[in-house]
N, C-alpha and C positions, 0 to 999 in steps of 0.2 A: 748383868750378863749381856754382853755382846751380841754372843755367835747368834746371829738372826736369820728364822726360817720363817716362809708361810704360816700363817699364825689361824685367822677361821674361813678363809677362802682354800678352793683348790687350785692353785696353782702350777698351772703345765710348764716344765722350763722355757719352754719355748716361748711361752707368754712374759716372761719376765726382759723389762726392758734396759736396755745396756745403759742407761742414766741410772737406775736403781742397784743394778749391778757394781758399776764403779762405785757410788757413794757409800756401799756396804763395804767394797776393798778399801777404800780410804778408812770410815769406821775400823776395819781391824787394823791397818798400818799404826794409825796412830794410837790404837789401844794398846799396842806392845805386842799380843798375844801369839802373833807370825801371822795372820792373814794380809794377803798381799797379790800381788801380779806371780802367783805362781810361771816359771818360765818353762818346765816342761815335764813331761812324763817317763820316766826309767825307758832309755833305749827312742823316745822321738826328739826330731828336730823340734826348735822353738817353732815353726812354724804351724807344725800342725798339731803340737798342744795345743797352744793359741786357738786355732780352730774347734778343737774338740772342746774346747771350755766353749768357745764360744755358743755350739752345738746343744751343749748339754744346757747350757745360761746358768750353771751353778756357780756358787763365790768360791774364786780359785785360794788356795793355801799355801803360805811359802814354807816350802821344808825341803828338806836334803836328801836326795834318793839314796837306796842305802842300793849299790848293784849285788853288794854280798846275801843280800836277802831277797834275791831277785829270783823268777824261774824264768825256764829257757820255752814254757807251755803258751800258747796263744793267749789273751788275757780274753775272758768273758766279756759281750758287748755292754756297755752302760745299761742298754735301758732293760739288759734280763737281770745285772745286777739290782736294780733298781724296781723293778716290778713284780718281780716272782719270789717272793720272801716267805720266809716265816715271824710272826710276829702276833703269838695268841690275844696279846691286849687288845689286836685292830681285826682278829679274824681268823677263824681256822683253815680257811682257803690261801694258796700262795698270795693271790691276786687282793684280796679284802685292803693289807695295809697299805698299798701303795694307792687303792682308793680313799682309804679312812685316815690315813696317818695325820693330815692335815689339822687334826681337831687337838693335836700334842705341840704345848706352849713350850720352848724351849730357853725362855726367858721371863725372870729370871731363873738359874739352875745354881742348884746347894747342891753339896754330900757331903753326909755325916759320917764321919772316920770314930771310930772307938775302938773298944776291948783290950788287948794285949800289946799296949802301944805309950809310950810314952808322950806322943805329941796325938791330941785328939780334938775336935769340933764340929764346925760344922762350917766348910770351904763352900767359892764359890768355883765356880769353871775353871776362873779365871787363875783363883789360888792352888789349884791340882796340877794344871799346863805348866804354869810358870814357876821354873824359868827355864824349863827342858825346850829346847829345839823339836820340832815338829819333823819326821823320818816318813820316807815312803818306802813300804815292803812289799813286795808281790809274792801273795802267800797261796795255795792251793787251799778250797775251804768246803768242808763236806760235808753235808746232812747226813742225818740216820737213813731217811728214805730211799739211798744210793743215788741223789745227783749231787753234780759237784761244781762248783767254781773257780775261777782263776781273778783274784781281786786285788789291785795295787791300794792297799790300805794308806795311809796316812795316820801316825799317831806318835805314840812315847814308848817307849821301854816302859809296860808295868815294874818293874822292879825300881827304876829311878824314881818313880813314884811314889811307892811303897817306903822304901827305904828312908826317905824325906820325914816320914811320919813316927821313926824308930821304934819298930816293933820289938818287942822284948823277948825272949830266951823261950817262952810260954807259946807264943803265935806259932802254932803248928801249921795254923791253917788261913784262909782270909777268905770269910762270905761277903754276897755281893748284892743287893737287891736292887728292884726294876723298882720305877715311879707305884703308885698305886695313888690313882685318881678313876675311875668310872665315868668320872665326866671329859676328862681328856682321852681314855682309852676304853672306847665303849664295848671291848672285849671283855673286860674285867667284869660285867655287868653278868657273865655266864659263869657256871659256876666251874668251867673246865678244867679249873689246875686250881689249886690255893693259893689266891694270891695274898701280897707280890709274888712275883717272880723271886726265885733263889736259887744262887749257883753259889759253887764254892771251889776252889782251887787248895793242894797241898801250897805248903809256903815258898818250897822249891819247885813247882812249878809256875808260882805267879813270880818269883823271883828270874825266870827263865829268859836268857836274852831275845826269844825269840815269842814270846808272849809280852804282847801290849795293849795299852790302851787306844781307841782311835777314835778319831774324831772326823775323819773324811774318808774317801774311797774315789781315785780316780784324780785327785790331785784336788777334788773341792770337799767344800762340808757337807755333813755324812746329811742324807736326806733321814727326814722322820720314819719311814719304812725301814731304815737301814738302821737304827738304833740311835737317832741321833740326841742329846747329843754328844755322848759319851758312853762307848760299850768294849768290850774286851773281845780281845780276839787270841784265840790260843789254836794255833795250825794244824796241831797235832789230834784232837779232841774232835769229835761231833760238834757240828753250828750249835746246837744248842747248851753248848756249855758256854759259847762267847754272851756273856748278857748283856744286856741290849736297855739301854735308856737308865744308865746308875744313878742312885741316890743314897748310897750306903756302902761302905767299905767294912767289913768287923773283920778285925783279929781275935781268933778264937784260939783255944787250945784244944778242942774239937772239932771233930770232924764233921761240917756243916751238912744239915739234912736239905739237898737240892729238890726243886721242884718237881722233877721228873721222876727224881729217884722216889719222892714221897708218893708220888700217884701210881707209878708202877713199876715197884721196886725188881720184879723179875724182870725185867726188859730193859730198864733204866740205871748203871750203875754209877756211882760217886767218880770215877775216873775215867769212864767214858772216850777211853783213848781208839782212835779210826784203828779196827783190828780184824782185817780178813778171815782171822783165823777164829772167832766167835761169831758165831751168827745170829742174827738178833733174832729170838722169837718165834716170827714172822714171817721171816726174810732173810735170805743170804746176804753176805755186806761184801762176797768175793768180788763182784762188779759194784760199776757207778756212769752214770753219765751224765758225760757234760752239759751242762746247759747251753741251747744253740746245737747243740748236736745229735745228731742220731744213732751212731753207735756205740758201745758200751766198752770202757775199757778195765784194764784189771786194776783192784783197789791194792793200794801200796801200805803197807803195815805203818802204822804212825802217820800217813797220809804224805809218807814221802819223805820223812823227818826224823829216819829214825836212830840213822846215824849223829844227829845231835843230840836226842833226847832217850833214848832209848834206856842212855845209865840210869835215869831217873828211877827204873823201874826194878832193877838190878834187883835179882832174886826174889822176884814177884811175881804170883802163880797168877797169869793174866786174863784165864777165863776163871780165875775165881775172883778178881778184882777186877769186874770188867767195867 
């Protein structure tokens, strides 16, 4: 496994020195996998990517901006993308992973693909990426909590992925699970959710051109806080349906029982799609706000996306599937 992160130290990007830096860009040029002199970010001059990478000291990624996947919204600064997460393995506080995540070895990294699928084992990183091109998306990304982000992801089409593994007539559906170590993710050590982690996606929504897999954020690789180093991102959905640090693919012909939905199934449902018009609970989901920002704006049905995805749902009584 290549992709190399801080391993048992904390390391500030800022700390990291540009001799370490290039020699990890060279490592992925020559591994095949696209890591390289990323040249810029959707919509900046090379000059001041360059800077911003330089800024952030993270290992930049060569891929292809997609501008059709682009928004026209201010993008969230790095370091709130990067510090205010959710991530229960490292902490029930925003703040905890982006202290703790450090202790998650990203190398080497497996995932075991099975069930309803004609091509099944157990790949490394390396055998999932390749030979797909590495895309940058600027997706809007929204918690249940009502705050939201604006994140230029870096990753594959789930579906070119998927597909790769030919799933049979039977795969309704494709669960997804989080590492489960206690010693890398000293969150797990709490009994707060049953772990692993488990999400699950209908087959035609991971098949969906606009649900992928990512591997970076910001044009580098994804930090440990951020799922790294391979987690799903689906626009449309609550964050907490994108999972975060995979090791397992199943095609099922069932409808996978997710983590959230198992611990509280009246608040928590399997499709979990951004829906103003349900309110969780708790809490209204009519607003959200930005992170970085102070005042609160109105939450968009599908999170903006609904004119792409919305057939998906086509004659689906939505607060009863919520």
């Amino acid at each position: 496994m290549l992709i190399r992160v801080p391993g048992t130290e904390v390391v500030r990007p800022s700390e990291i020195t540009s001799e370490s830096v290039y020699r990890q860009r060279r490592e992925f040029m020559q591994a095949g996998i696209g890591l390289g002199v990323g040249l810029a970010l959707a919509g900046l001059p090379v000059a001041e990517a360059e800077a911003a990478y330089a800024a952030h000291g993270g290992r930049p990624l060569d891929y292809t901006p997609r501008p059709d996947m682009a928004s026209d919204e201010a993008l969230t600064e790095y370091k709130d993308v990067t510090s205010y997460n959710n991530f229960y393995e490292f902490g029930t506080d925003k703040y905890s992973p982006a202290k703790r995540a450090h202790t998650l070895r990203t190398e080497p990294w497996s995932v075991k693909v099975d069930g309803e699928c004609e091509v099944s084992g157990n790949f490394t990183l390396e055998d999932i990426l390749r030979p797909h091109p590495l895309e940058e998306r600027i997706y809007r990304f929204r918690c249940v909590e009502g705050w939201s982000m604006v994140i230029p992801w870096v990753g594959i089409p789930l579906g070119k992925v998927l597909a790769r593994f030919k799933p049979t007539s039977r795969a309704k559906f494709v669960e997804f699970r989080t590492l489960y170590d206690p010693k890398q993710m000293p969150g797990q050590k709490r009994r707060v959710l049953d772990w692993p982690y488990v999400e699950g996606l209908r087959i035609d929504e991971a098949m969906h051109p606009l649900t992928i897999l990512a591997v970076g954020l910001y044009g580098e690789v994804l930090p440990n806080q951020n799922g790294a180093p391979l987690r799903l991102v689906v626009p449309w959905k609550y964050g907490f349906k994108s999972i975060k640090s995979i090791v397992s693919i199943h095609f099922t012909e069932k409808q996978p029982l997710s983590s959230w939905e198992k611990a509280i199934p009246s608040e928590y449902g399997f499709y979990s799609n951004v829906n103003p018009e349900v309110s969780h609970p708790r809490w209204s989901q009519r607003k959200e706000r930005r992170i970085g920002e102070f005042f609160k704006i109105r939450t968009r049905k599908f999170n903006g996306y609904e004119e792409q995805v919305a057939s998906l749902y086509a004659g689906m009584d939505l607060k009863k599937y919520f």
